[in-house]
Predicted model as a PDB file, atoms N, CA, C, CB and O in Angstrom, pLDDT in the B-factor column:
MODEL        1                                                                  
ATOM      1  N   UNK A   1       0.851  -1.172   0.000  1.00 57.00           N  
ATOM      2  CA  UNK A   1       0.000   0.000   0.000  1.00 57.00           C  
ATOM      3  C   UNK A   1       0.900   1.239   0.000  1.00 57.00           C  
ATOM      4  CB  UNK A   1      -0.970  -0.004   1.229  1.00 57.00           C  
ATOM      5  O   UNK A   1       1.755   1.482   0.852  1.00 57.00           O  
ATOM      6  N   UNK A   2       0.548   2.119  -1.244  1.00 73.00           N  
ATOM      7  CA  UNK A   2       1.143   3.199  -1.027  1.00 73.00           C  
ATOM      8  C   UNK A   2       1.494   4.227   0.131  1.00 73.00           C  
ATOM      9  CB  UNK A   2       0.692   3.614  -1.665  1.00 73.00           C  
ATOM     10  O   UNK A   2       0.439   4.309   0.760  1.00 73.00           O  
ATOM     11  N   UNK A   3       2.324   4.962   0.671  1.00 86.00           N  
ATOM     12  CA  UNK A   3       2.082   6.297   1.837  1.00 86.00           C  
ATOM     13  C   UNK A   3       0.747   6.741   1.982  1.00 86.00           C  
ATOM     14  CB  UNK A   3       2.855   7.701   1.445  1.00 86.00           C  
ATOM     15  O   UNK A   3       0.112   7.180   1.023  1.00 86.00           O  
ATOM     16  N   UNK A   4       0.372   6.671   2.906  1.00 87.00           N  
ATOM     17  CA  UNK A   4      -1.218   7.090   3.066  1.00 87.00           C  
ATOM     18  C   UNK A   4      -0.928   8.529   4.196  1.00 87.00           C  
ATOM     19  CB  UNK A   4      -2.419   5.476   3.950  1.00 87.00           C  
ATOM     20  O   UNK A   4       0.067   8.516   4.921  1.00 87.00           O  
ATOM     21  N   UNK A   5      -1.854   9.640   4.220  1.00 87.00           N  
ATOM     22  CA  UNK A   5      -1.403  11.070   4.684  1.00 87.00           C  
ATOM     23  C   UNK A   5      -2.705  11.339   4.793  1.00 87.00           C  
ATOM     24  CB  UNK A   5      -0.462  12.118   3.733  1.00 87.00           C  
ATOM     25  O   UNK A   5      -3.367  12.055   4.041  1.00 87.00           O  
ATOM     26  N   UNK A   6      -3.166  10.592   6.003  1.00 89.00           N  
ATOM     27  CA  UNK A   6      -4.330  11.085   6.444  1.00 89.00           C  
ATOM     28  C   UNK A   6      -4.740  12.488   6.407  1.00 89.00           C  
ATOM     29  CB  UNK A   6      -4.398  10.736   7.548  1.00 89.00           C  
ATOM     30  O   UNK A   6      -5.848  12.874   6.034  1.00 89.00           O  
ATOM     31  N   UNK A   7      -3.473  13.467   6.949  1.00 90.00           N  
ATOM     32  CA  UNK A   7      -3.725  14.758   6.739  1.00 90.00           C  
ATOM     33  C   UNK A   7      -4.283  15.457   5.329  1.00 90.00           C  
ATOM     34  CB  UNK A   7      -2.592  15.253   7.065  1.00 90.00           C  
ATOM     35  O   UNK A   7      -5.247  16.173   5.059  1.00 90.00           O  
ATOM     36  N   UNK A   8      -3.094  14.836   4.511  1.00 89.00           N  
ATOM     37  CA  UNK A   8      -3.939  15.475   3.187  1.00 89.00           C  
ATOM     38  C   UNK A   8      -4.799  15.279   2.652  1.00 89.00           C  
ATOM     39  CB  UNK A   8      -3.604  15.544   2.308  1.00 89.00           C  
ATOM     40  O   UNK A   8      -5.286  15.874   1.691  1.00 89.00           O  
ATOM     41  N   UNK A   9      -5.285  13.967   3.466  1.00 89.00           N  
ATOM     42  CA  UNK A   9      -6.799  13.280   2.514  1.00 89.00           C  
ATOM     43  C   UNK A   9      -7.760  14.469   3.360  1.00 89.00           C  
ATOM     44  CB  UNK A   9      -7.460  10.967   2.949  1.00 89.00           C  
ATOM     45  O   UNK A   9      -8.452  15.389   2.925  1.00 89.00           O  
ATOM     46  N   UNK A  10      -7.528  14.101   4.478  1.00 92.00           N  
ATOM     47  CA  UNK A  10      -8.647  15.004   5.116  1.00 92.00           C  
ATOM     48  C   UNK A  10      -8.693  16.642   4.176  1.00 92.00           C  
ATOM     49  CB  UNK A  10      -8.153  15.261   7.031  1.00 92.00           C  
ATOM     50  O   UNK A  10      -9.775  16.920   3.659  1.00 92.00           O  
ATOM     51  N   UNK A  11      -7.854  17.357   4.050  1.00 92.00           N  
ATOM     52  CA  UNK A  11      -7.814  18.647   3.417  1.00 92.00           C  
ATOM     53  C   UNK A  11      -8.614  18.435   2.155  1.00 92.00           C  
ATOM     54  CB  UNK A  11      -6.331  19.171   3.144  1.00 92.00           C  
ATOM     55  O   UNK A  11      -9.811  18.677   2.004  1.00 92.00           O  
ATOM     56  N   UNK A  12      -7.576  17.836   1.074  1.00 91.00           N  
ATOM     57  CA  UNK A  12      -8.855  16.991  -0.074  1.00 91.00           C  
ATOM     58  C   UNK A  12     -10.414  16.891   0.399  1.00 91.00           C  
ATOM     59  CB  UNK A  12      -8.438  15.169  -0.290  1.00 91.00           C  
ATOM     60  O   UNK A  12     -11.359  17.233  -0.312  1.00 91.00           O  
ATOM     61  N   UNK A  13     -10.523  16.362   1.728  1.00 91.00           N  
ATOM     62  CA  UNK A  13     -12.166  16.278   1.735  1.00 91.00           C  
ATOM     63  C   UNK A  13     -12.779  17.312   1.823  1.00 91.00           C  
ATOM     64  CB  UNK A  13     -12.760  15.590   2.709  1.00 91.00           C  
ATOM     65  O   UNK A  13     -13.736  17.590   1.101  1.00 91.00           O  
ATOM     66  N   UNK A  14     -12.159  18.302   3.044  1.00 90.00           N  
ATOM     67  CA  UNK A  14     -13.112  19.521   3.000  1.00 90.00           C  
ATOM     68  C   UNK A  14     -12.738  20.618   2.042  1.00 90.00           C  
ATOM     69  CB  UNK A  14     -13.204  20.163   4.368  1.00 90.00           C  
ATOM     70  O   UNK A  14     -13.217  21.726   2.285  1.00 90.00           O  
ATOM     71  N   UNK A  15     -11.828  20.465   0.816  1.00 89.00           N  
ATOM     72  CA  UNK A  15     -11.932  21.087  -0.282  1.00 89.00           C  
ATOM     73  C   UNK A  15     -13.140  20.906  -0.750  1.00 89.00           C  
ATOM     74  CB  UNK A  15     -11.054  20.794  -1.102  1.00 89.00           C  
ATOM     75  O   UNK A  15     -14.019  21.756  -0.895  1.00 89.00           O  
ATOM     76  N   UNK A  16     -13.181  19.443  -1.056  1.00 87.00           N  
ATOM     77  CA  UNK A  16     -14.344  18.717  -1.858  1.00 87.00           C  
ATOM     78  C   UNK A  16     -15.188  19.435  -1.427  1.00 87.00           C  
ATOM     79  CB  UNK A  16     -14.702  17.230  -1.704  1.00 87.00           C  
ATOM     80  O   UNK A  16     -15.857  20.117  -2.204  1.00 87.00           O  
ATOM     81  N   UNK A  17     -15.366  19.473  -0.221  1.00 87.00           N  
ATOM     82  CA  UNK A  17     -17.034  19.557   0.500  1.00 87.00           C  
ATOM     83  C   UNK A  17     -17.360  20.800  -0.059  1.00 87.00           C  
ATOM     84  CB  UNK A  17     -17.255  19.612   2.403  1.00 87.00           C  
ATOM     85  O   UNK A  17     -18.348  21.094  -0.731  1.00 87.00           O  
ATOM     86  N   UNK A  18     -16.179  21.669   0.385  1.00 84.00           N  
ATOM     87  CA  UNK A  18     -16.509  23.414  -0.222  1.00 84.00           C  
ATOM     88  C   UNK A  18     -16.844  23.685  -1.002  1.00 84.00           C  
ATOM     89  CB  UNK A  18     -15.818  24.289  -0.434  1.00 84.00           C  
ATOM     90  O   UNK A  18     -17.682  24.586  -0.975  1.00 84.00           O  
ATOM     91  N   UNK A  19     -16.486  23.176  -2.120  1.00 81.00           N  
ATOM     92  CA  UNK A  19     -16.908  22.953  -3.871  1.00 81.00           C  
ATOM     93  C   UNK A  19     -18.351  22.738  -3.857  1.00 81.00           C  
ATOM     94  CB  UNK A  19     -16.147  21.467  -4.739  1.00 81.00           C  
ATOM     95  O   UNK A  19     -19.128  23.497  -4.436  1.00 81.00           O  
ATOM     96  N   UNK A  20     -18.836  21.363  -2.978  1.00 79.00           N  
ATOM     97  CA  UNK A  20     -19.946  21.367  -3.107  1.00 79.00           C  
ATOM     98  C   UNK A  20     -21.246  22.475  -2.355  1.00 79.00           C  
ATOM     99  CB  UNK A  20     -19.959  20.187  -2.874  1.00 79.00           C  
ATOM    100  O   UNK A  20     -22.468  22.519  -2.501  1.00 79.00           O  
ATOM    101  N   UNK A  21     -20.531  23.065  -1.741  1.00 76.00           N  
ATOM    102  CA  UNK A  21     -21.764  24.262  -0.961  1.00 76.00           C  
ATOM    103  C   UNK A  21     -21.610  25.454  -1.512  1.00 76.00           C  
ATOM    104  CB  UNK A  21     -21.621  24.623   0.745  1.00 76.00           C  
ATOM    105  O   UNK A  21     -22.315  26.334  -1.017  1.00 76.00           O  
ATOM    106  N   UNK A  22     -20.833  25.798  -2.480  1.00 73.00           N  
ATOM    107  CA  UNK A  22     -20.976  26.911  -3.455  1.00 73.00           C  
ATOM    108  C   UNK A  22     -21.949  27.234  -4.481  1.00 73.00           C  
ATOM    109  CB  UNK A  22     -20.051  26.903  -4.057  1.00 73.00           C  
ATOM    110  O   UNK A  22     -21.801  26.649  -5.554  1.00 73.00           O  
ATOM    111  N   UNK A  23     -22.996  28.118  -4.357  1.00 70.00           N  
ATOM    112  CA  UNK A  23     -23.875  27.935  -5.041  1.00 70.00           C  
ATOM    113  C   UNK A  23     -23.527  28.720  -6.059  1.00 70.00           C  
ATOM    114  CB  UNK A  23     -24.985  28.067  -4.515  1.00 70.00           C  
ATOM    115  O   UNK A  23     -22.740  29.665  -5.995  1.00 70.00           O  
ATOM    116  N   UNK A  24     -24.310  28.206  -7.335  1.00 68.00           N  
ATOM    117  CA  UNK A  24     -24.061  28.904  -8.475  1.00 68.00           C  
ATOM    118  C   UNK A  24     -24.645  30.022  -9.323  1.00 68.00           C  
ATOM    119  CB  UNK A  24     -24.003  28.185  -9.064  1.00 68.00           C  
ATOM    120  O   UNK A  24     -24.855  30.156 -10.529  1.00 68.00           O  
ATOM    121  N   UNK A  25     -24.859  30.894  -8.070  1.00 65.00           N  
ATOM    122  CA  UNK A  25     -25.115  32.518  -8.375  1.00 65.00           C  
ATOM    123  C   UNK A  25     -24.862  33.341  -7.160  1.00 65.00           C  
ATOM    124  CB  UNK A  25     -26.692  32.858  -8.842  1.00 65.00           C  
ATOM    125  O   UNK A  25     -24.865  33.020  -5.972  1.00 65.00           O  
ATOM    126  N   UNK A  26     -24.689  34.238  -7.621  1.00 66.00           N  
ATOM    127  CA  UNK A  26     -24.036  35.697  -6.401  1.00 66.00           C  
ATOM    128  C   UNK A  26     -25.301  35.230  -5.111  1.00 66.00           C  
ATOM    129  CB  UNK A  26     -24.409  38.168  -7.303  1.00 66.00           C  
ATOM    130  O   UNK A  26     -26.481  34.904  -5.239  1.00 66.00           O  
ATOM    131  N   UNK A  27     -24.524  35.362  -4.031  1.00 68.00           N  
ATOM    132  CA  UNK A  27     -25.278  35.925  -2.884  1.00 68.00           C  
ATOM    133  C   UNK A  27     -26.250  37.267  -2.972  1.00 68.00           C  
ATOM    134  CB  UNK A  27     -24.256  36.208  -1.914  1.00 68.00           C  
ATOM    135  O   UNK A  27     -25.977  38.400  -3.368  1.00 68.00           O  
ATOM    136  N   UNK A  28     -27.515  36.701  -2.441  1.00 72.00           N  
ATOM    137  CA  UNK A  28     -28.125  38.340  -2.583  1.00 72.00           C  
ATOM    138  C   UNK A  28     -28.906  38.179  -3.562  1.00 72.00           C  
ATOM    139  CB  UNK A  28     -27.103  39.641  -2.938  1.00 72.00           C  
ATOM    140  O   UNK A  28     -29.988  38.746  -3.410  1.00 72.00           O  
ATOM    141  N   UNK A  29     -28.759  37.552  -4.629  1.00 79.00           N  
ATOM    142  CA  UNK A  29     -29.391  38.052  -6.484  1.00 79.00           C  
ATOM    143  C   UNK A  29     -29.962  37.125  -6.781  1.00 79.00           C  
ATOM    144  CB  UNK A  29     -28.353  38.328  -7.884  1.00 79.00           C  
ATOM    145  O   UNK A  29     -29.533  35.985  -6.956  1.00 79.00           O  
ATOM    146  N   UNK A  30     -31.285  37.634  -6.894  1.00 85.00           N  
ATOM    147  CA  UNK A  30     -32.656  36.350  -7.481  1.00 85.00           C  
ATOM    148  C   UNK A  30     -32.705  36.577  -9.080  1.00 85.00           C  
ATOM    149  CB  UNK A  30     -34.682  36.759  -6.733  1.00 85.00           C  
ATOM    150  O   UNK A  30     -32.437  37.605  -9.701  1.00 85.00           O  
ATOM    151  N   UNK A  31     -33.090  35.423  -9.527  1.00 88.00           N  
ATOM    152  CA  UNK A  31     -33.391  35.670 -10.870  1.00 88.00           C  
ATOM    153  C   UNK A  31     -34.658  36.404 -11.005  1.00 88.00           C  
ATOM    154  CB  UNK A  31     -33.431  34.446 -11.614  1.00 88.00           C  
ATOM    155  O   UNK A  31     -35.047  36.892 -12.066  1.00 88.00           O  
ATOM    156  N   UNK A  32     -35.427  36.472  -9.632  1.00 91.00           N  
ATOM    157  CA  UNK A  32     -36.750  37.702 -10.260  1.00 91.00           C  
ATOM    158  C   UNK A  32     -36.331  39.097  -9.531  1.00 91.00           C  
ATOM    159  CB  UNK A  32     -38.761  37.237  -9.633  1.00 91.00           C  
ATOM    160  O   UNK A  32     -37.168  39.773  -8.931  1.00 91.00           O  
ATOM    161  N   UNK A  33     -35.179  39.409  -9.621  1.00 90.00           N  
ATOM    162  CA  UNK A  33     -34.862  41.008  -8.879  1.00 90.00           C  
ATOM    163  C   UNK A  33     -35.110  41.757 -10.467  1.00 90.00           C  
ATOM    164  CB  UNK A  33     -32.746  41.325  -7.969  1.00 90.00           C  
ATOM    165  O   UNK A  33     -36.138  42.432 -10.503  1.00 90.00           O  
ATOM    166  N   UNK A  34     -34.543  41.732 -11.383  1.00 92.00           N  
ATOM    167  CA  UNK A  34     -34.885  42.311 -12.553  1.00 92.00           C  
ATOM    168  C   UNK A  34     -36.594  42.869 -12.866  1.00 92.00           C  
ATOM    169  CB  UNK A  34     -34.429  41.235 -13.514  1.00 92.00           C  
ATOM    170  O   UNK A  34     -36.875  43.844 -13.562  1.00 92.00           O  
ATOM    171  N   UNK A  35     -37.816  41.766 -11.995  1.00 94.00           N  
ATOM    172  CA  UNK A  35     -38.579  41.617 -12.571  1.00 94.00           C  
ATOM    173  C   UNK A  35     -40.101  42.331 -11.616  1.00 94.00           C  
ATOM    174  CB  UNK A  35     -38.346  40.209 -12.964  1.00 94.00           C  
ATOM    175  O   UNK A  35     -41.273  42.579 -11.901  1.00 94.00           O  
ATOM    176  N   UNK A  36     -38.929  42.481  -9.982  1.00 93.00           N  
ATOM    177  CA  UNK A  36     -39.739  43.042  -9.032  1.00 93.00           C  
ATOM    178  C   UNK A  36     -40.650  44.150  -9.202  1.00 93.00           C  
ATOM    179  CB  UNK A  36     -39.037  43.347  -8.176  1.00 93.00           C  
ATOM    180  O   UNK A  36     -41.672  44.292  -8.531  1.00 93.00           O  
ATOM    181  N   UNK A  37     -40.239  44.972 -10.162  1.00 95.00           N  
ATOM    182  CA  UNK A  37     -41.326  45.861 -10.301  1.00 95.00           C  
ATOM    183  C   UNK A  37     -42.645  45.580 -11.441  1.00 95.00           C  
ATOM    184  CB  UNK A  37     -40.617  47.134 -10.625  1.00 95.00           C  
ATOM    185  O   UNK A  37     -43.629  46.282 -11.670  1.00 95.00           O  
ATOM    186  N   UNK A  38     -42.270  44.409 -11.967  1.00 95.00           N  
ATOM    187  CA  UNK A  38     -43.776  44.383 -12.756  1.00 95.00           C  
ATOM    188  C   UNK A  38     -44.779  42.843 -11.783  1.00 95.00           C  
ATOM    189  CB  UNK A  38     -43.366  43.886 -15.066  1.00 95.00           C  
ATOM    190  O   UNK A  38     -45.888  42.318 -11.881  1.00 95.00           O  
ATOM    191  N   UNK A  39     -43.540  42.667 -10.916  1.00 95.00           N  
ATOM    192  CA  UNK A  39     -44.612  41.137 -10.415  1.00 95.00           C  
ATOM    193  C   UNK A  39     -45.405  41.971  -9.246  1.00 95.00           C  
ATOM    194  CB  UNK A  39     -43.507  39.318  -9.535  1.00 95.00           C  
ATOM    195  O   UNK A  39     -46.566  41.732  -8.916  1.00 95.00           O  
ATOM    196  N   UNK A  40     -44.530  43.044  -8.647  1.00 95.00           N  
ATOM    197  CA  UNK A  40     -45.687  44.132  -7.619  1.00 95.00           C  
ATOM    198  C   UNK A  40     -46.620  44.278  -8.370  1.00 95.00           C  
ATOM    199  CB  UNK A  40     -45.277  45.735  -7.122  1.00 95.00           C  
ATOM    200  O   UNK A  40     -47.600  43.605  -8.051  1.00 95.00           O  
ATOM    201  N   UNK A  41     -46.736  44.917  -9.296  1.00 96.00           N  
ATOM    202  CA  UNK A  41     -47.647  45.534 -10.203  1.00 96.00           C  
ATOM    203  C   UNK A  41     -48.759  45.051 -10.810  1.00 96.00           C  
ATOM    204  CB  UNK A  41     -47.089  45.881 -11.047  1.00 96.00           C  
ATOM    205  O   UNK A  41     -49.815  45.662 -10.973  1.00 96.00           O  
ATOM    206  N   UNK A  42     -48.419  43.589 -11.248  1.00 95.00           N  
ATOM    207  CA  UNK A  42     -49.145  42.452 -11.358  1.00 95.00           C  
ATOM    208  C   UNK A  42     -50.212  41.824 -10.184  1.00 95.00           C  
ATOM    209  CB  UNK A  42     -48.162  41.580 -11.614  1.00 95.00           C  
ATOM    210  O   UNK A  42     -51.416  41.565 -10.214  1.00 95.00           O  
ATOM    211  N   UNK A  43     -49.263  41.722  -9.237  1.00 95.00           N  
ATOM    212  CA  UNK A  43     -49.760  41.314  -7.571  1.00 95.00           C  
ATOM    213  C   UNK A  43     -50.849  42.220  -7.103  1.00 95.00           C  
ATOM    214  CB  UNK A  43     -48.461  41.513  -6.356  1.00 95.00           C  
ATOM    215  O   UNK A  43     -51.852  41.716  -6.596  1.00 95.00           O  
ATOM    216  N   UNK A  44     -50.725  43.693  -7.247  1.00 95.00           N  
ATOM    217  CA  UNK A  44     -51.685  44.774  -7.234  1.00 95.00           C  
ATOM    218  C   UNK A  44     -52.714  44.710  -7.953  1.00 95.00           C  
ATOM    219  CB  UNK A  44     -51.222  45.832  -7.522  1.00 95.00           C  
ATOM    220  O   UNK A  44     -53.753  45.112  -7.430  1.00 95.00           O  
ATOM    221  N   UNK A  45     -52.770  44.236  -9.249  1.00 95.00           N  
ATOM    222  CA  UNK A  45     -53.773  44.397 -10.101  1.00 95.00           C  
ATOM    223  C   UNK A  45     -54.436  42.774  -9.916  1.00 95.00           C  
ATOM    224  CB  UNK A  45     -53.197  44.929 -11.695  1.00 95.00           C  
ATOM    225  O   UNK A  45     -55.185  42.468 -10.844  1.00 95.00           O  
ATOM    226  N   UNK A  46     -54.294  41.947  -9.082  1.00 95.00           N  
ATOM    227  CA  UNK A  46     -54.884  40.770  -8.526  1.00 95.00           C  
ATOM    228  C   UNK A  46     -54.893  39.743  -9.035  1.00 95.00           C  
ATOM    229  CB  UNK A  46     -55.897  40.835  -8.282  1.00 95.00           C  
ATOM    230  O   UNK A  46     -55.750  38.867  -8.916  1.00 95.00           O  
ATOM    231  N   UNK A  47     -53.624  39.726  -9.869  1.00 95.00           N  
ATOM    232  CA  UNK A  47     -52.653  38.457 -10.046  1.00 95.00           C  
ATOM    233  C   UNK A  47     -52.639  37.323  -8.796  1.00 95.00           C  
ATOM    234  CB  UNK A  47     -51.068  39.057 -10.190  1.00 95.00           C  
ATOM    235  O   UNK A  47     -52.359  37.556  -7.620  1.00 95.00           O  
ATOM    236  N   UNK A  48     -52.893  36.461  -9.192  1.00 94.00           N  
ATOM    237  CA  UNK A  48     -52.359  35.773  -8.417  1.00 94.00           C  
ATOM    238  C   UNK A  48     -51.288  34.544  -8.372  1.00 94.00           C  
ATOM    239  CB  UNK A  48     -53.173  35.577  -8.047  1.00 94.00           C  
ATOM    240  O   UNK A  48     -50.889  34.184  -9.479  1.00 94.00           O  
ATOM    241  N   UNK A  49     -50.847  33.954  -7.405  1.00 93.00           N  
ATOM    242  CA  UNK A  49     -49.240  33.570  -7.654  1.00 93.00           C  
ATOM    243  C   UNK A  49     -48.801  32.563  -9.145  1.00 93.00           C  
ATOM    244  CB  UNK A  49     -48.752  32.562  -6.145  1.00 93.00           C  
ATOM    245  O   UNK A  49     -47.769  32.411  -9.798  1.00 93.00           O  
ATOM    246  N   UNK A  50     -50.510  31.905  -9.235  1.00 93.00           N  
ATOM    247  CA  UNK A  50     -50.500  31.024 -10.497  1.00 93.00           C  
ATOM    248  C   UNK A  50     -49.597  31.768 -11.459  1.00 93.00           C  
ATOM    249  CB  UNK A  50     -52.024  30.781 -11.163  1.00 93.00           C  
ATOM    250  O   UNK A  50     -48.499  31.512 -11.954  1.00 93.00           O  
ATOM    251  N   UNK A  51     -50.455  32.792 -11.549  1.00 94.00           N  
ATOM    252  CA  UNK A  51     -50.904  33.706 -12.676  1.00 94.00           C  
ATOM    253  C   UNK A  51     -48.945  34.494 -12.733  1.00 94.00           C  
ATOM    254  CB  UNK A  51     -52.706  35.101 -12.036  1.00 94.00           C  
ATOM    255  O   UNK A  51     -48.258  34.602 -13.748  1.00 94.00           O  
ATOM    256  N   UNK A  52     -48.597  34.850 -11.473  1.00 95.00           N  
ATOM    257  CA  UNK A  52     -47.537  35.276 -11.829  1.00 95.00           C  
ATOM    258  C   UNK A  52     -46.605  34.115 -12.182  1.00 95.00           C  
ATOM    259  CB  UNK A  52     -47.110  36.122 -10.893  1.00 95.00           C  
ATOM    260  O   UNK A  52     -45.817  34.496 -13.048  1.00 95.00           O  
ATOM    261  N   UNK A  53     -46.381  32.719 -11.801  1.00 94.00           N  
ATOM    262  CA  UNK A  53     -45.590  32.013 -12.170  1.00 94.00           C  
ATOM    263  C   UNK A  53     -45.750  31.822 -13.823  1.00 94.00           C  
ATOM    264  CB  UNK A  53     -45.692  30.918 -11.333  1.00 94.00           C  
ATOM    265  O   UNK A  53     -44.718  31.698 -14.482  1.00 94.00           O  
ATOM    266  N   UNK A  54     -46.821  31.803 -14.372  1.00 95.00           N  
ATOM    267  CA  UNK A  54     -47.000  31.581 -15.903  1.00 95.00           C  
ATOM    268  C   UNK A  54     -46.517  32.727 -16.744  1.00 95.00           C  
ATOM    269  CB  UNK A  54     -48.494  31.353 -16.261  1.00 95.00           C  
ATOM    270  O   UNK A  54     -45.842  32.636 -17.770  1.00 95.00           O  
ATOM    271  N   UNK A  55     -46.985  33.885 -16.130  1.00 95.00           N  
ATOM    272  CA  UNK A  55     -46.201  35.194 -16.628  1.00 95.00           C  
ATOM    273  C   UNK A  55     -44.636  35.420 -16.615  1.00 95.00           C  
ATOM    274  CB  UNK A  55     -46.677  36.276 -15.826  1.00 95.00           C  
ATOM    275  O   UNK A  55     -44.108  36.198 -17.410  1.00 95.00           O  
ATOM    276  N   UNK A  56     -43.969  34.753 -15.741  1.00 95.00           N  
ATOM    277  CA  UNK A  56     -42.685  34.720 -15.926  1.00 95.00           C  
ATOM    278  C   UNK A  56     -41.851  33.035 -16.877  1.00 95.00           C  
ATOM    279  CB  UNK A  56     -42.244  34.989 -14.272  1.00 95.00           C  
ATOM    280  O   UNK A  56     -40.655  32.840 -17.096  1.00 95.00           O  
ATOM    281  N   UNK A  57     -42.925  32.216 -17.195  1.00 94.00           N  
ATOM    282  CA  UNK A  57     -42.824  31.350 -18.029  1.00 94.00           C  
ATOM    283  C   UNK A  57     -42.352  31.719 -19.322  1.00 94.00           C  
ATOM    284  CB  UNK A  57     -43.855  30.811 -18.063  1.00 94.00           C  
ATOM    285  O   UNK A  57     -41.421  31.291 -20.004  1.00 94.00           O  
ATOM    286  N   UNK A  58     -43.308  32.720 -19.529  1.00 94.00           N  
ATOM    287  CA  UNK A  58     -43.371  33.162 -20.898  1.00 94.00           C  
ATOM    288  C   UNK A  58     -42.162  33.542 -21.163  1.00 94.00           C  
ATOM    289  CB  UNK A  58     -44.295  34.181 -21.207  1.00 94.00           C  
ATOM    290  O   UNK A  58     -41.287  33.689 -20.310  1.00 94.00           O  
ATOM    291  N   UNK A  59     -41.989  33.788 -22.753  1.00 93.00           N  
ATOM    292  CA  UNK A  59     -40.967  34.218 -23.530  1.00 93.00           C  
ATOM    293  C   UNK A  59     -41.071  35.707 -23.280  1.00 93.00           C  
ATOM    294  CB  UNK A  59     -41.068  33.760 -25.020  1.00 93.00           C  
ATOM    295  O   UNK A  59     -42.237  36.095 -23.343  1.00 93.00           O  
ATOM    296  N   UNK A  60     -40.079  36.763 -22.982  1.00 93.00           N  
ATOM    297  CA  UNK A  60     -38.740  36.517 -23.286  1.00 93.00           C  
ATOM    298  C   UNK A  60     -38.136  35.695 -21.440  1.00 93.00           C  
ATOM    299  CB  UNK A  60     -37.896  38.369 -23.903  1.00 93.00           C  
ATOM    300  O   UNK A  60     -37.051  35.320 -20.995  1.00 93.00           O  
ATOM    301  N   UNK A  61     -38.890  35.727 -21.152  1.00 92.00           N  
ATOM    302  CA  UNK A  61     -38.336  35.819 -19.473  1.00 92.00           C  
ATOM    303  C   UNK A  61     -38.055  34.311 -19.454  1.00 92.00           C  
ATOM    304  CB  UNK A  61     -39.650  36.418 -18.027  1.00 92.00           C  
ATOM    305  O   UNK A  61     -36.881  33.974 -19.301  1.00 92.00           O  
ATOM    306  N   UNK A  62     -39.204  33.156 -19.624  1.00 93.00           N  
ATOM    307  CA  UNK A  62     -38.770  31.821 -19.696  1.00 93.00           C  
ATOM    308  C   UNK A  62     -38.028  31.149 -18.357  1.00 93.00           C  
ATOM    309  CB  UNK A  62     -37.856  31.796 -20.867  1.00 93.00           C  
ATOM    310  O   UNK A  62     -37.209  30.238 -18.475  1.00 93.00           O  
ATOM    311  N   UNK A  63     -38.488  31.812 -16.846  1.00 93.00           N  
ATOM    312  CA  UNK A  63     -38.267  31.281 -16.260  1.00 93.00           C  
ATOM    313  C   UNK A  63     -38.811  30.489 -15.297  1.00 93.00           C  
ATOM    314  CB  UNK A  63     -37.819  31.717 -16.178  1.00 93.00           C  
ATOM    315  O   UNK A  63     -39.818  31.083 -14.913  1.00 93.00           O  
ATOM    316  N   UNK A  64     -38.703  29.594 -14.772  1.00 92.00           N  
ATOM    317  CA  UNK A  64     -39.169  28.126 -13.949  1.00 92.00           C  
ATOM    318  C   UNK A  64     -39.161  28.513 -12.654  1.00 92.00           C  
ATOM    319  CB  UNK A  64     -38.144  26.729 -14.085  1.00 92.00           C  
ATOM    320  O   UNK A  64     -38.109  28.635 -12.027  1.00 92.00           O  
ATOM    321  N   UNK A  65     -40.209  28.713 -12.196  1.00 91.00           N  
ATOM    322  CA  UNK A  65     -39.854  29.094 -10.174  1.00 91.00           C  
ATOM    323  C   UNK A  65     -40.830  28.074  -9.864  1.00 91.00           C  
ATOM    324  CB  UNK A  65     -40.395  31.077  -9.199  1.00 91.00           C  
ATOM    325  O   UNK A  65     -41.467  27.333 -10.613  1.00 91.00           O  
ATOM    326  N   UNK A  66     -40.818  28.178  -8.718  1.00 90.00           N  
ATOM    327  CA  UNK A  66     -41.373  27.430  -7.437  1.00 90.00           C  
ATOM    328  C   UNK A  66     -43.317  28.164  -7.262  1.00 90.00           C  
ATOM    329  CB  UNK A  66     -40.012  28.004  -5.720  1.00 90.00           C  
ATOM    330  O   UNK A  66     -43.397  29.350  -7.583  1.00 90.00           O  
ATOM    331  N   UNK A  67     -44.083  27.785  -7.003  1.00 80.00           N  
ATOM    332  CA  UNK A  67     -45.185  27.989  -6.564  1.00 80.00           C  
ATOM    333  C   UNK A  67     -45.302  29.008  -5.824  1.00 80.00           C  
ATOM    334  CB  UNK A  67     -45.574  27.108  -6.074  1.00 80.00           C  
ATOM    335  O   UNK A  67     -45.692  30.157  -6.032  1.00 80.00           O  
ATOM    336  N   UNK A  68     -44.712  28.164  -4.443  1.00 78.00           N  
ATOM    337  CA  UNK A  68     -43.858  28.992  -3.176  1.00 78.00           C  
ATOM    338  C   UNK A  68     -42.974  30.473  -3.639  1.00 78.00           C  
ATOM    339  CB  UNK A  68     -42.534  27.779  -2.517  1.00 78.00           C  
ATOM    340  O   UNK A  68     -42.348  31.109  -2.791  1.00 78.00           O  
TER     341      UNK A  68                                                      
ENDMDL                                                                          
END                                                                             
């Protein structure tokens, strides 16, 4: 069996781990911050959440959210 270096495996792991809890967009920044002022606006005029999730479906926006 090769030299084994527990130490560096361990480092290797919580590299790994770090890699994996990096999410892949800025802290802070939703994909509907661009869009906050027409989903108020929408929400006001008695949209409701259906209604705004399908509205941001659409083209050009084309995006996928949560219900929630």
């Amino acid at each position: 069996m090769p030299d084994f270096d527990p130490t560096a495996e361990l480092k290797q792991v919580q590299v790994f781990k770090k890699l994996g809890r990096i999410r892949p967009y800025s802290q802070g920044r939703s994909q509907l911050d661009p869009y906050t002022a027409e989903l108020l606006a929408l929400h006001d005029s008695g949209a409701r959440p259906a209604d705004l999730q399908a509205w941001l479906k659409m083209p050009p926006r084309r995006l996928k959210v949560a219900h929630s």
